[in-house]
N, CA and C atoms as an extended XYZ file, in Angstrom:
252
Properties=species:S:1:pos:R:3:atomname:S:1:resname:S:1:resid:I:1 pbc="F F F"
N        22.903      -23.232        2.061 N   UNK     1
C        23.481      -21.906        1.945 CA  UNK     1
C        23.519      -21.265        3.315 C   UNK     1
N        24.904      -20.465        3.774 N   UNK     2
C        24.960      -19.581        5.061 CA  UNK     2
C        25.833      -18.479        4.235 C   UNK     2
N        26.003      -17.925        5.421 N   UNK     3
C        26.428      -16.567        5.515 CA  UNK     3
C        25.460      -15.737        6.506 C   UNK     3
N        25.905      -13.996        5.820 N   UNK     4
C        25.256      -13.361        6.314 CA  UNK     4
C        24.577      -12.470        5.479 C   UNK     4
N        23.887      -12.104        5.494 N   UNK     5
C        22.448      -10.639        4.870 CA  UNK     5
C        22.202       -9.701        5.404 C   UNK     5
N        23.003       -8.353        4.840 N   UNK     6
C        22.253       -7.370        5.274 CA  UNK     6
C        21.693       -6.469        4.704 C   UNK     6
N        20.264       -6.454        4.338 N   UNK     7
C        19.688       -5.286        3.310 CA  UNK     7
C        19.489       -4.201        3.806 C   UNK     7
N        20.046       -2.798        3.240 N   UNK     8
C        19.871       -1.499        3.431 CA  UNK     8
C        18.874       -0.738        2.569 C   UNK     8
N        17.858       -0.440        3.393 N   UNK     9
C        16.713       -0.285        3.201 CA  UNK     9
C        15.894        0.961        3.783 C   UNK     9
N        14.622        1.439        2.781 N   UNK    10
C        14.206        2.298        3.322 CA  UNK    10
C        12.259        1.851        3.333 C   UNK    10
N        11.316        2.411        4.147 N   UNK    11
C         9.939        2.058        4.474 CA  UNK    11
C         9.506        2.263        3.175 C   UNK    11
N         9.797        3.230        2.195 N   UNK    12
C         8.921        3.570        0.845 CA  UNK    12
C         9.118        2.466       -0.415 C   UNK    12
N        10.283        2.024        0.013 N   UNK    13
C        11.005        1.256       -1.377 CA  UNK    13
C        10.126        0.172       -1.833 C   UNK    13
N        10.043        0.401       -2.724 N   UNK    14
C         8.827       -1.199       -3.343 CA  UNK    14
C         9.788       -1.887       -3.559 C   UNK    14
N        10.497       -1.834       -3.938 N   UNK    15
C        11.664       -3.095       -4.660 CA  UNK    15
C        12.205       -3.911       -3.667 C   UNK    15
N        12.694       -2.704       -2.615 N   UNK    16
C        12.710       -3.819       -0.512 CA  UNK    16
C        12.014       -4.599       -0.430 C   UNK    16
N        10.791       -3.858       -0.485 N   UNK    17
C         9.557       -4.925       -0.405 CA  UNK    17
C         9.234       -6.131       -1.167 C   UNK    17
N         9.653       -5.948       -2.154 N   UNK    18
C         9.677       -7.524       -2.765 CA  UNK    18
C        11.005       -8.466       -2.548 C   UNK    18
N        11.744       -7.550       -2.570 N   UNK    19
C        13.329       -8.443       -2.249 CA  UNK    19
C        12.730       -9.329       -0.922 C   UNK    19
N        12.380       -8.605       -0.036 N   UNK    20
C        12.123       -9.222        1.631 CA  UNK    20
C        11.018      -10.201        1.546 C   UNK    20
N         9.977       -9.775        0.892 N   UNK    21
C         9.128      -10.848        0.704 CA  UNK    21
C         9.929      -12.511        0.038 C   UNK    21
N        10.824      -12.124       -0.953 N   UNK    22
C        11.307      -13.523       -2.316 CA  UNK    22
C        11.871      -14.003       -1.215 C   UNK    22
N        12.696      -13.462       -0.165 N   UNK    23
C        13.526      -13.977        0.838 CA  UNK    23
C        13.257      -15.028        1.866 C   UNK    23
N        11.969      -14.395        2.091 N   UNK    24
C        11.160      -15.310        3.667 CA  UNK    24
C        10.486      -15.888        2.716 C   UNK    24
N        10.183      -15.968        1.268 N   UNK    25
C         9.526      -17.186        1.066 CA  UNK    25
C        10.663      -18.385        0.551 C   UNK    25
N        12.351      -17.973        0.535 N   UNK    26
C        13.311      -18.587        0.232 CA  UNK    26
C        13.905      -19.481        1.944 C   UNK    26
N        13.223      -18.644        2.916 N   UNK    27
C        13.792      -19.117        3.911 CA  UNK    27
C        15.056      -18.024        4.068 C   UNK    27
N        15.534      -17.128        3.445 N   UNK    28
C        16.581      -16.652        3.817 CA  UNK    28
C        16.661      -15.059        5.207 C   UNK    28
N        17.670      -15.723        5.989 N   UNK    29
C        17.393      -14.544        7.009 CA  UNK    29
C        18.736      -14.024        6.560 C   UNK    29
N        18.054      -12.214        6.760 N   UNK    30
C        18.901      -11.220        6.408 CA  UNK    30
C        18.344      -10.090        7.972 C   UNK    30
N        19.547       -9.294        8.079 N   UNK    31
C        19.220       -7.890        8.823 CA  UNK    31
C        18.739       -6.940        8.119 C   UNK    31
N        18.142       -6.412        8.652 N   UNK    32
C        17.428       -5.062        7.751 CA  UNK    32
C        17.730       -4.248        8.802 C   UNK    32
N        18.303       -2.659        7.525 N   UNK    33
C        18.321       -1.515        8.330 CA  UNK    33
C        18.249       -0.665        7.303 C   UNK    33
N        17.572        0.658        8.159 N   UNK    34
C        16.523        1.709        7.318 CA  UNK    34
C        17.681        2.952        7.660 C   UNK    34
N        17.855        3.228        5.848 N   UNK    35
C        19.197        4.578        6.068 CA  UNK    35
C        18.353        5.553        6.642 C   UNK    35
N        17.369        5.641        6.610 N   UNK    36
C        16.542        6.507        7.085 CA  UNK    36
C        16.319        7.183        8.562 C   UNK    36
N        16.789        6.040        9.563 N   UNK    37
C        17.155        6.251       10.782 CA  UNK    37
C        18.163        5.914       10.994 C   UNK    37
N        19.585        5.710       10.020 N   UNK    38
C        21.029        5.478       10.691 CA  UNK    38
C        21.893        6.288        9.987 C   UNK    38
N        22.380        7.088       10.231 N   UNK    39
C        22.946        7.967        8.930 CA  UNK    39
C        24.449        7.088        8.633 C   UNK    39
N        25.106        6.320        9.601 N   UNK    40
C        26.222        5.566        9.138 CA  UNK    40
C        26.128        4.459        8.040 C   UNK    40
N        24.956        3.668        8.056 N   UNK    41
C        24.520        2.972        6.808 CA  UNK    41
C        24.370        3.612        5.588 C   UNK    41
N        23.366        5.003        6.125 N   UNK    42
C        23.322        5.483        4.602 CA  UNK    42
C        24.572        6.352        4.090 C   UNK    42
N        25.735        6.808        4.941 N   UNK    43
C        26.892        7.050        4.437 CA  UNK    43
C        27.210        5.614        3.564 C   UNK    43
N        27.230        4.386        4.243 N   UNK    44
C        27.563        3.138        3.294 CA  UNK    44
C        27.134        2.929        2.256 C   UNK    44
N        25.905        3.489        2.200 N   UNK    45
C        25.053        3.246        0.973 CA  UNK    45
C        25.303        4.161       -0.416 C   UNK    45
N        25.659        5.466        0.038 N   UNK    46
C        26.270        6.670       -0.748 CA  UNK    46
C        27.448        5.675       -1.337 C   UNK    46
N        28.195        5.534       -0.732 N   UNK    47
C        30.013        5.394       -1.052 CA  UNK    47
C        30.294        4.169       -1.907 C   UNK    47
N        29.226        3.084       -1.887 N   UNK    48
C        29.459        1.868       -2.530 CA  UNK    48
C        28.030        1.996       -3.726 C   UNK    48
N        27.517        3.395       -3.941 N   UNK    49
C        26.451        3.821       -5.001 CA  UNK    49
C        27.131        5.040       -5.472 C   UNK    49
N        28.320        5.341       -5.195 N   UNK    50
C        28.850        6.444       -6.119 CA  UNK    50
C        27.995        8.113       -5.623 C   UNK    50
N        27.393        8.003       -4.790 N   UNK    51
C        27.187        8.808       -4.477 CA  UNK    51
C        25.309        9.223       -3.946 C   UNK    51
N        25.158        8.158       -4.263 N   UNK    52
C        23.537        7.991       -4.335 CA  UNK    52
C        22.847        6.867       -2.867 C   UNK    52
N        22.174        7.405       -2.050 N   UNK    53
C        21.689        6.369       -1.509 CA  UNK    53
C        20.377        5.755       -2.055 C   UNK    53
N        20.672        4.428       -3.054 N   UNK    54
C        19.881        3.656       -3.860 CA  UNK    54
C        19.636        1.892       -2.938 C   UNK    54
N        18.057        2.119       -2.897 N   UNK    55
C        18.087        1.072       -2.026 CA  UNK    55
C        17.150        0.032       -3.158 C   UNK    55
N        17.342       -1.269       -2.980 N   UNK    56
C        18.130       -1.881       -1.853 CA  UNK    56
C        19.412       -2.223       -2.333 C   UNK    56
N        19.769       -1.877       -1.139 N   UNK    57
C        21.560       -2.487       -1.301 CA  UNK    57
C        21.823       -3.380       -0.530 C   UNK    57
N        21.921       -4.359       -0.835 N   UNK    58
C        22.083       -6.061        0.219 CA  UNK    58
C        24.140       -6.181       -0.458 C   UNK    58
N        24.377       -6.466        1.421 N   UNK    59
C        25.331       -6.813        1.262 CA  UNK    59
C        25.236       -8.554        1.616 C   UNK    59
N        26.384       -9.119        1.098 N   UNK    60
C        26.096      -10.866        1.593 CA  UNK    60
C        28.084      -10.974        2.260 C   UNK    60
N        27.637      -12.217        3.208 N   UNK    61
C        29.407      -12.738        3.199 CA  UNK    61
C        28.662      -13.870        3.458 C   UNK    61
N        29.358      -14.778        2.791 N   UNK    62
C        29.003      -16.305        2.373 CA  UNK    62
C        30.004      -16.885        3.123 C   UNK    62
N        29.286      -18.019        3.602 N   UNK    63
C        30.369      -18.647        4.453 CA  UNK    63
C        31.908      -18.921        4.751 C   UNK    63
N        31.818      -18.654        2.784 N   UNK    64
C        33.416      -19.071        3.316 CA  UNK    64
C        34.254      -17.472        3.374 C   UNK    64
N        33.200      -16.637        3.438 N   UNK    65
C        34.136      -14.940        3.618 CA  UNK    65
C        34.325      -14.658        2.633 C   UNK    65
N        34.009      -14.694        1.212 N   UNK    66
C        33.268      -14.127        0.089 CA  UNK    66
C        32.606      -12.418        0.474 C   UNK    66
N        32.660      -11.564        0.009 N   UNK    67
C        32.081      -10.431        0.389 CA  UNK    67
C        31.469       -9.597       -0.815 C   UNK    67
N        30.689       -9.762       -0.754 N   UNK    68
C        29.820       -8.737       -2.245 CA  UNK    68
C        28.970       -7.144       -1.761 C   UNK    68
N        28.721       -6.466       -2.626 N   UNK    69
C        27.527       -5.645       -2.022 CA  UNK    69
C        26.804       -5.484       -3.624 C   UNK    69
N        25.511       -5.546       -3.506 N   UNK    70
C        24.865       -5.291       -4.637 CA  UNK    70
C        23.611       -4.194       -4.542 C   UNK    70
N        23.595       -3.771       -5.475 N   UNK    71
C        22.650       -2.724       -5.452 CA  UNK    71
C        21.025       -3.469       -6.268 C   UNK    71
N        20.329       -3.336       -5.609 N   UNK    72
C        18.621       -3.647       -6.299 CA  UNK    72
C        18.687       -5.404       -7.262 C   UNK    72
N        19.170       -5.963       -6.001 N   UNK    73
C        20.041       -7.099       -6.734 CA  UNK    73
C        18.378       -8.440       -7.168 C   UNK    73
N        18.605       -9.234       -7.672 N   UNK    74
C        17.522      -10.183       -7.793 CA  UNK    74
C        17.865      -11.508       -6.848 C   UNK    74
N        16.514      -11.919       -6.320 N   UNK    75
C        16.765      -12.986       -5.475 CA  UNK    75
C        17.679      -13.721       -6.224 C   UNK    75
N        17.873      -14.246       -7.312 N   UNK    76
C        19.039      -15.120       -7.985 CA  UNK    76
C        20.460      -14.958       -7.052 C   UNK    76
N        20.466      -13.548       -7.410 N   UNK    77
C        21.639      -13.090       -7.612 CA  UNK    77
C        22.345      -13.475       -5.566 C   UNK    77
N        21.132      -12.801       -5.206 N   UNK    78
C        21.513      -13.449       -3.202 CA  UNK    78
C        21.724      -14.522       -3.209 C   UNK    78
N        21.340      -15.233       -3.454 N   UNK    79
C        21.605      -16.639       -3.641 CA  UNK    79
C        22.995      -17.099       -4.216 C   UNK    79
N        23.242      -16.623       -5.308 N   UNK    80
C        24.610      -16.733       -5.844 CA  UNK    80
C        25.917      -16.221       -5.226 C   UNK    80
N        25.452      -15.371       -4.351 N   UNK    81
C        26.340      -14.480       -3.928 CA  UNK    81
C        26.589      -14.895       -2.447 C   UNK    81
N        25.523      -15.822       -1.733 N   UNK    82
C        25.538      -16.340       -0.259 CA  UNK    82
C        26.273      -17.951       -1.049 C   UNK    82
N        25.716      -18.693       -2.131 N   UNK    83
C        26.319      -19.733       -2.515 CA  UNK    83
C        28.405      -19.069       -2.672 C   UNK    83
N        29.055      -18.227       -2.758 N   UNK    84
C        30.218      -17.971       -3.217 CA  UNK    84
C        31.514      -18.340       -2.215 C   UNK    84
């Protein structure tokens, strides 16, 4: 599996915290960035949450340029979505 990972994320979120943990024990590298110090992410995060910045929001593009964004997604689902 390639592509790319980027989880939008904040320091409090427990659910980050486990997403990031399932990840590095999957081997999978993702970017992390905290809406918390970028306000252009967390505009991204609003607009593709309807209005809510709800983390985590992992976006993937899978090798072959596949493009998803998911909100509080399950390691499965990264996986499925970097496999696309």
């Amino acid at each position: 599996m390639s592509g790319t990972v980027t989880m939008y994320s904040t320091t409090w979120c427990g659910y980050c915290q486990r997403l990031k943990k399932q990840m590095a024990r999957e081997g999978i590298e993702y970017t992390e960035i905290n809406i918390e110090h970028d306000p252009a992410s967390a505009a991204f995060v609003e607009k593709v949450n309807g209005g809510n910045q709800t983390v985590p929001t992992v976006q993937v593009v899978s090798a072959s340029g596949s493009e998803s964004v998911m909100t509080n997604p399950s390691l499965a689902q990264v996986k499925q979505a970097m496999a696309a």
